[in-house]
C-alpha positions as CSV (number, residue, x, y, z in Angstrom):
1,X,-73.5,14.8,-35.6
2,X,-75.0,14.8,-32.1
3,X,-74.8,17.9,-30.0
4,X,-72.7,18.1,-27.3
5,X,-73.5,21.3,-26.0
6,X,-76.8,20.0,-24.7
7,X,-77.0,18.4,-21.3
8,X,-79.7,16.6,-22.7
9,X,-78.1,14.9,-25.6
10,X,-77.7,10.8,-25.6
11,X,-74.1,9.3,-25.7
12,X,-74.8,6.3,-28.2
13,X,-71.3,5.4,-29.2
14,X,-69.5,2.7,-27.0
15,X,-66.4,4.9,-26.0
16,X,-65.9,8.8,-26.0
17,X,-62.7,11.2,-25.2
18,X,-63.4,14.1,-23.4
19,X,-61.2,17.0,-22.5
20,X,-62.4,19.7,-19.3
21,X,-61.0,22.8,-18.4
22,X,-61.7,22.4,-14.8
23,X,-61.6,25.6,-11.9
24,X,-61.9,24.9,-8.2
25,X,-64.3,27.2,-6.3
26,X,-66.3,29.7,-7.1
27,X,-65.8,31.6,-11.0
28,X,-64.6,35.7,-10.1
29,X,-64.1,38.3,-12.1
30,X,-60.7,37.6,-14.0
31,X,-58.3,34.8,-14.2
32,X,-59.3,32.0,-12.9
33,X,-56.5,29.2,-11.8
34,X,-57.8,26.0,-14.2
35,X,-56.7,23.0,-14.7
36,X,-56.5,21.1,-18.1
37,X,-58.0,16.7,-17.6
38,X,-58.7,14.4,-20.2
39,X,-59.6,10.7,-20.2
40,X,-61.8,8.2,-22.0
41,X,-65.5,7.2,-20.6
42,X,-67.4,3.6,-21.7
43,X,-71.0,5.4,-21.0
44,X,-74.0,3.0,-19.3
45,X,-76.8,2.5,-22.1
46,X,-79.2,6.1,-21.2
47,X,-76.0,8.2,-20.6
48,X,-76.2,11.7,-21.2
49,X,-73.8,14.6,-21.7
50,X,-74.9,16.1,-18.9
51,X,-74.4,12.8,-16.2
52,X,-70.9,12.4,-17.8
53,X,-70.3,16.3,-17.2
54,X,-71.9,15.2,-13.5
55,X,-69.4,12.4,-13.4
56,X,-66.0,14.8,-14.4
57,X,-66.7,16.9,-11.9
58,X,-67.5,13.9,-9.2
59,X,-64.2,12.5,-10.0
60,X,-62.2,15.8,-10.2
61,X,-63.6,16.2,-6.3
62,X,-63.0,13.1,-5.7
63,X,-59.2,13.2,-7.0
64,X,-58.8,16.6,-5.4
65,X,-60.2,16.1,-1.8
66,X,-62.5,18.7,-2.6
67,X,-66.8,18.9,-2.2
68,X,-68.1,18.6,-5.6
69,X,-69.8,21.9,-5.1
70,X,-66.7,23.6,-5.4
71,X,-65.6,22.3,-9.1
72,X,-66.6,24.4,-12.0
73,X,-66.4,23.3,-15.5
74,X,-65.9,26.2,-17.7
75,X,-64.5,24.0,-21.3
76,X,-65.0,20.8,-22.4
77,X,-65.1,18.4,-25.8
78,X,-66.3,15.0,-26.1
79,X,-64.9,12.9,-29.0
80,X,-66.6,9.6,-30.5
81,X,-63.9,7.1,-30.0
């Protein structure tokens, strides 16, 4: 089983699902207001974890209205689909 973990690591299947726990600014001390997203991705061929993780948090800005430097993830999962 590949490992996710690593930024590094090649996404060969043709679809994943992948859940984020997502926070907006910087991390503090404490709670931190998160929010939970899911969706599905169809990576290009030489994907990685780490420029779908790139991509989540893109889109998340994006979505939000929000610079891209600003959105944290602190959780997420990939599934093969």
């Amino acid at each position: 089983m590949p490992d996710y973990s690593d930024p590094d690591t090649q996404l060969t299947a043709k679809q994943y699902a992948w859940n984020a726990t997502i926070v907006r600014g910087p991390l503090s001390y404490g709670q931190n207001p998160s929010q939970e997203c899911a969706g599905t991705c169809d990576p290009k061929p030489g994907a990685t974890v780490g420029s779908l993780l790139a991509w989540i948090k893109s889109w998340y800005a994006q979505k939000n209205g929000i610079p891209v430097a600003d959105v944290t993830i602190v959780r997420y999962s990939l599934r093969e689909k």
